[in-house]
N, C-alpha and C positions, 0 to 999 in steps of 0.2 A: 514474642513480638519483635520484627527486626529493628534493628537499632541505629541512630544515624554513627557514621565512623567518627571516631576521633582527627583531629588535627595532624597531620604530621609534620614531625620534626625539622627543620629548617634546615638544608643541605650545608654537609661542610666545606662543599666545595661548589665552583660555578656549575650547573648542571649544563647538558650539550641542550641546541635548540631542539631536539628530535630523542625521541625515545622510542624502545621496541615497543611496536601496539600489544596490546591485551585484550582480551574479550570487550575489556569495561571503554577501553579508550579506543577502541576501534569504530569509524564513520561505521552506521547501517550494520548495528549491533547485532551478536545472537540473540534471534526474535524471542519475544516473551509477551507474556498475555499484558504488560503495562503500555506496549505500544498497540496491540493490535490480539486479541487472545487466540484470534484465527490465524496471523499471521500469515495473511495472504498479501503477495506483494499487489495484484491486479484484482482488488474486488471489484467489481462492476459497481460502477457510479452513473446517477441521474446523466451526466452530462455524456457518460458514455453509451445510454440504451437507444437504440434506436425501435422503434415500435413496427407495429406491422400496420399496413392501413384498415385493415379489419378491427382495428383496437376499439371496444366498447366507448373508451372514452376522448372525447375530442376537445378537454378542456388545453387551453394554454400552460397548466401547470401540471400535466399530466407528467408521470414518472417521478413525483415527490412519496419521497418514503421515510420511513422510519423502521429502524431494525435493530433487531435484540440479538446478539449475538454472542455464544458462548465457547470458549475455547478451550480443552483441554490435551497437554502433553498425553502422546502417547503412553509413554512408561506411566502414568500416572494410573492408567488403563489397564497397564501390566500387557503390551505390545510393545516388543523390541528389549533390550538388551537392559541392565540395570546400572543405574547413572546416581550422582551427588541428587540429594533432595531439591535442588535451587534448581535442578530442570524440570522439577516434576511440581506443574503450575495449573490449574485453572482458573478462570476469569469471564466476566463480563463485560462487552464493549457495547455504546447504546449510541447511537451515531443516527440522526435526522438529517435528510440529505431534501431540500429544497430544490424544484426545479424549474422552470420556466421556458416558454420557447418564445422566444422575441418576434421570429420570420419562421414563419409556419405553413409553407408550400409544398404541394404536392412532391416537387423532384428536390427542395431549396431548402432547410432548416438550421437555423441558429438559436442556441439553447444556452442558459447559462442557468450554474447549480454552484451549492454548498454543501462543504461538509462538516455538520458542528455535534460533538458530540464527549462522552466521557468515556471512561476506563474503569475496571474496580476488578483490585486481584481478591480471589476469596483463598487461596491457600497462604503459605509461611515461607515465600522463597527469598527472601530480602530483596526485594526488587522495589520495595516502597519502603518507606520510613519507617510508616504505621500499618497495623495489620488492615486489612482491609480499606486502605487509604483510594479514597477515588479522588483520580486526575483530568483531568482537560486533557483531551488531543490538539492536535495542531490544526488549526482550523483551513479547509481546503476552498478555495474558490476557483471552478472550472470557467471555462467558454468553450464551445463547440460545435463547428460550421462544417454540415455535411451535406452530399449533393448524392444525386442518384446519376448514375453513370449509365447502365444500361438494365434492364428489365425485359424478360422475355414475354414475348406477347401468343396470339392465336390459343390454340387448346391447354400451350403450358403459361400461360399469363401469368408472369408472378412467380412463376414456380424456381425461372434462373434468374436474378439478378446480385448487380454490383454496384457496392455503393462506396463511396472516399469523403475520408472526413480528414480533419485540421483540429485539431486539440493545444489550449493553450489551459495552464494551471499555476498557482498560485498558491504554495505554502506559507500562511502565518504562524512564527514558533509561539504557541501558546500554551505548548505541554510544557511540564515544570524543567523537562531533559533539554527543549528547547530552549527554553527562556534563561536558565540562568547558564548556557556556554555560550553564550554573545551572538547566537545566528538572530536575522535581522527577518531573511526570508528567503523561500526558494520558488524559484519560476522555472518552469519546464513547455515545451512546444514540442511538437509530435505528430506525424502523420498517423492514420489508418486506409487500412482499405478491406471492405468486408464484401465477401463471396457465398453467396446463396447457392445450392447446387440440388437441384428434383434426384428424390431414390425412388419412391415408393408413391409419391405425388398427397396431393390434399385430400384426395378423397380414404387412403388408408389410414388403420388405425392409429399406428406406428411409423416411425421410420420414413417422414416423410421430406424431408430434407435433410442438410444439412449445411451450417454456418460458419467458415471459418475466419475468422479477424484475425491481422498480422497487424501489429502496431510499431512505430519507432519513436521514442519521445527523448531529447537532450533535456537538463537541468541543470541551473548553475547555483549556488549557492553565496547569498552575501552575506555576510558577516562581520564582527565587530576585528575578528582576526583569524589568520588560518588554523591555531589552535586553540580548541575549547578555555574561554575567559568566563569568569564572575566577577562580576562590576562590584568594589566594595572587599573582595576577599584580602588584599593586603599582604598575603605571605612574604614573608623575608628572603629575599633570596642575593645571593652577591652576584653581582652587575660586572660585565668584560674589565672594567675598570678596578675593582677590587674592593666598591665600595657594598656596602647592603641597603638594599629600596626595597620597600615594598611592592607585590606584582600580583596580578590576579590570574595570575594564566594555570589552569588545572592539570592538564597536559601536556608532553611534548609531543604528543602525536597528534598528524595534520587531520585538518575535518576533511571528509568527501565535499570536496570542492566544487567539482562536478561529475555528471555521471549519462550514458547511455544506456537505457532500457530498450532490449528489444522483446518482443511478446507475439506468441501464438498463441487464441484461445480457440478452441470446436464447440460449438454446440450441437446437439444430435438428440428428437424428438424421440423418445423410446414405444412408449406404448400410453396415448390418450396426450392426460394433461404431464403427464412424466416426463422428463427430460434430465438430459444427462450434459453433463459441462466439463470440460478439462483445459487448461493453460501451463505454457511455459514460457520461461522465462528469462532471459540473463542481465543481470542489473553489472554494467561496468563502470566502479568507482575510480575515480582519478584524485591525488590530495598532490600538497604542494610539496615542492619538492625542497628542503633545507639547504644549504650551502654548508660545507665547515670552517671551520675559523681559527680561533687563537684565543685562549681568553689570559688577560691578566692577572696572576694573583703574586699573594707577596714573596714567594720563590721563583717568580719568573713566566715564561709564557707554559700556559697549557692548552696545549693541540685539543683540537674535539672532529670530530664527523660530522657529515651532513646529514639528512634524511639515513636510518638507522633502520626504520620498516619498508616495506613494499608503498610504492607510491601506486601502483596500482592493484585495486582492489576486487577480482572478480566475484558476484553474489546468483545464487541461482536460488529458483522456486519453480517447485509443482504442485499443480491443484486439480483434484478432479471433485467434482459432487454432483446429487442427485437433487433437483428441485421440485417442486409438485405447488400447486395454486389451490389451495381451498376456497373453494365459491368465488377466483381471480379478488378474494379481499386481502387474502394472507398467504403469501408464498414461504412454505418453507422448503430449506435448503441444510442436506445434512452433507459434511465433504472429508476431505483429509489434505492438508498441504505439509508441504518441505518446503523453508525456506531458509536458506542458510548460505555462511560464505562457501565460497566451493574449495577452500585451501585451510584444513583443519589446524587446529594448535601443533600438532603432529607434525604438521608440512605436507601432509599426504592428501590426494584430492577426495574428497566428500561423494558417497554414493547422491546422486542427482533427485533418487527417490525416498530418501529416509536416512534421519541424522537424530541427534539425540533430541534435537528441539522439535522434532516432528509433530504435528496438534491434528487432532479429531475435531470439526466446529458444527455448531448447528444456529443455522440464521431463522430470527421469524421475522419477517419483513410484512409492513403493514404497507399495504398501497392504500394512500393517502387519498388521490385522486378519485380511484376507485370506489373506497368506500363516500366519498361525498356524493360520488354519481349515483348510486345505491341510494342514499337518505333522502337527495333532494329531488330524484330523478333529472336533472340536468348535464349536460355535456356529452348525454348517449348518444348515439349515432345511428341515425334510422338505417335500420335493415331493408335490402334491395331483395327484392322476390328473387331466388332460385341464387342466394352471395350465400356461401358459407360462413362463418364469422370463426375471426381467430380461437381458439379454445385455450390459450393463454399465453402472457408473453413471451416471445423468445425475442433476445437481445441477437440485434445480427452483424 
């Protein structure tokens, strides 16, 4: 069972404000099934699906889901290369994602969603305290105002259209990682704009569109300070002056302060309710930058450096997987992502498609919505003589 660390020893000397990052003190860590067992950086969220107008259901809270989702490391699989047992993880993430559309107009929609949900590693990687310890994620609250831009009409009706959205989100630290380094919370804002484009049209089996989404989202991060603190922790440490105070700062290395994500995702209808999904992505961290200085001790002044790591921090991910709809009650989705910083401990740049954190995941997602339209018969959408109806969701 892993074990929590000991204390460490109180430095003999003033430490610098900055220290070289580590895996562990690194903003937007190497992924692990305690944040996410999939480790996708762009899962698809309520506030980001947009529905087809053929969707069965026409309630207001449509796109509310609940998902079970399981994650495990490649190598754990015996794919790829053989690596320390701490990367070799699997885990359960169980995330209920509430949704609501406030304005619900044909070309005009405003939707806001949450994301609450837990964590549970089932293997022995020390990544929790206790074996099996289940965590709180950070709780997500989106908003999302999208407009229909153009839509192709006559025989291809629907078949090409473009649509631009405005995403605003809201991170609460309420994971244990979060809460006790003094983050307060993070807010992010972001364009979309998504592209429908006719292959094969509606009436074939197959391959009859396809979707692709380009996203851009900023995020800033506030916090108690720009290096990870615990309120209460007390460590002794000597002060520019020479004296020793107590301090709660865990880290000398800067949190991702801010960050630019940019995102491509395809989607592409294979054969029936089949569908195939793929995204990338480059997450660009920015931390603060140190200054150096001078510290006082009782032999005289001691010089120090500023910032010691890279203040900026590039992270990439790729995701493709396969989803399918059973009876549009239960969508499952099997995939494989990479997500990882793209500048290894080595120094050397990271293959973009496979690193040692690489995860195989399988999502069961319950539509919510759906299955209430099913029990009560309400919020179906009467069928128009000679209308096709969607054969299952694609996010566009």
């Amino acid at each position: 069972m892993a074990a929590q660390p000991a204390e460490p020893a109180p430095p003999a000397e003033p430490p610098p404000p900055a220290e070289p990052p580590s895996p562990a003190q690194t903003p937007g860590p190497e992924p692990g099934p305690i944040t996410s067992p999939a480790v996708r950086w762009s899962q698809g969220t309520a506030a980001d699906a947009v529905l087809e107008e053929e969707e069965e259901t026409t309630l207001r809270w449509r796109g509310s889901t609940f998902t079970w989702n399981q994650g495990a490391s490649t190598t754990l699989l015996g794919v790829g290369g053989e690596y320390i047992p701490a990367d070799q993880v699997y885990g359960w993430d169980f995330t209920f994602r509430p949704n609501f559309y406030v304005l619900d107009r044909p070309k005009d929609k405003v939707s806001v969603s949450a994301e609450i949900g837990w964590v549970t590693e089932l293997t022995n990687s020390d990544i929790t305290t206790y074996y099996r310890e289940p965590q709180f994620k950070d709780i997500a609250l989106n908003g999302r105002y999208s407009r229909e831009l153009w839509e192709s009409g006559g025989a291809d009706r629907g078949a090409y259209k473009t649509d631009a959205a405005m995403r605003l989100r809201l991170i609460l630290p309420t994971s244990p990682a979060s809460w006790n380094s003094g983050k307060y919370f993070t807010v992010s804002v972001g364009p979309q704009l998504i592209q429908k484009v006719k292959l094969l049209g509606a009436k074939a089996d197959g391959l009859n569109h396809v979707t692709a989404t380009l996203g851009v989202s900023y995020s800033h991060l506030f916090s108690d300070s720009y290096t990870p603190v615990r309120e209460g922790l007390g460590r002794p440490r000597m002060t520019p002056s020479g004296e020793v105070a107590p301090d709660d700062q865990l880290t000398g290395t800067s949190l991702a302060m801010d960050r630019l994500a940019t995102s491509l995702q395809v989607d592409l209808p294979l054969y029936q309710d089949l569908s195939l999904g793929t995204s990338f992505a480059l997450l660009s961290d920015f931390k603060h930058e140190f200054e150096g200085g001078c510290a006082e001790t009782a032999t005289g002044c001691a010089p120090y450096e500023g910032s010691q790591g890279p203040t900026y921090v590039p992270q990439t991910s790729f995701d493709v997987s396969l989803n399918y709809p059973v009876f549009e009650v239960v969508d499952l989705t099997l995939g494989y992502n990479n997500s990882n910083l793209q500048i290894g401990l080595d120094g050397r740049r990271r293959n973009f498609f496979y690193s040692p954190t690489a995860q195989f995941y399988l999502d069961i997602t319950a539509n919510l919505d759906v299955i209430y339209s099913k029990v009560s018969g309400r919020g179906k959408k009467v069928e128009k003589p000679g209308t096709a109806s969607a054969a299952s969701r694609l996010p566009l």
